[in-house]
N, C-alpha and C positions, 0 to 999 in steps of 0.2 A: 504494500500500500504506500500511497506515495499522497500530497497534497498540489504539487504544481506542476508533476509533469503530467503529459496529456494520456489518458487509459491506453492499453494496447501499446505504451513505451515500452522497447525492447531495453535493457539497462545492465551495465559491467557494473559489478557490486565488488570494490576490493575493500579486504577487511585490514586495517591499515599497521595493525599490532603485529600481523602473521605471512602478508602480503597474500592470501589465498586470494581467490574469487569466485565469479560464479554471475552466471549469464541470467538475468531473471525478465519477465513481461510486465507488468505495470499493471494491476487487474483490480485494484481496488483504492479506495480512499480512506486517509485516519480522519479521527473529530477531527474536525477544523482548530481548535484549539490547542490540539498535540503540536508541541515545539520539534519532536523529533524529525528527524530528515528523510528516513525509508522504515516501515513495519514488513519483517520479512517473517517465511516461514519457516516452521521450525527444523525444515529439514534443509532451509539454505542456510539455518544457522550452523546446523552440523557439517554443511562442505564449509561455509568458512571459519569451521573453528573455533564460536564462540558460545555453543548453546546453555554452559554449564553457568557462564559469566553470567548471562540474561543482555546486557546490551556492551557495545564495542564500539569504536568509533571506525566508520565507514568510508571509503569516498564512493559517489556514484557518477557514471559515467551515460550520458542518455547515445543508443547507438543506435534510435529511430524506430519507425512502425517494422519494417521488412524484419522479418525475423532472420537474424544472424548465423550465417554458416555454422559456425562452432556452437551454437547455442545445442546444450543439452535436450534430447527430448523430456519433457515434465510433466 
């Protein structure tokens, strides 16, 4: 879940503690009031590494509607 990129954003999620990543879609929206930057799942928190922490600091990278070569089937 994401607040300002547009639904259907394809997005490089790197977790910036571990430098993992992971290629996610953009499929829903948080409150409007969440200060946070991306709500992910809990099993893209397990590819990047951080599920036990609960949050990590993230970069996200927007790579468009067209779903990306490398992106993982999900």
């Amino acid at each position: 879940a994401h607040n300002t990129l547009p639904l259907n954003t394809w997005v490089l999620v790197t977790n910036l503690s571990n430098g993992k990543t992971v290629v996610l879609k953009i499929t829903d929206r948080m409150h409007p009031k969440n200060k946070r930057l991306i709500d992910l799942s809990r099993a893209a928190a397990i590819r990047l590494g951080y599920v036990r922490k609960g949050l990590t600091r993230v970069k996200v990278v927007p790579l468009g509607l067209k779903r990306p070569l490398e992106a993982d089937p999900q």
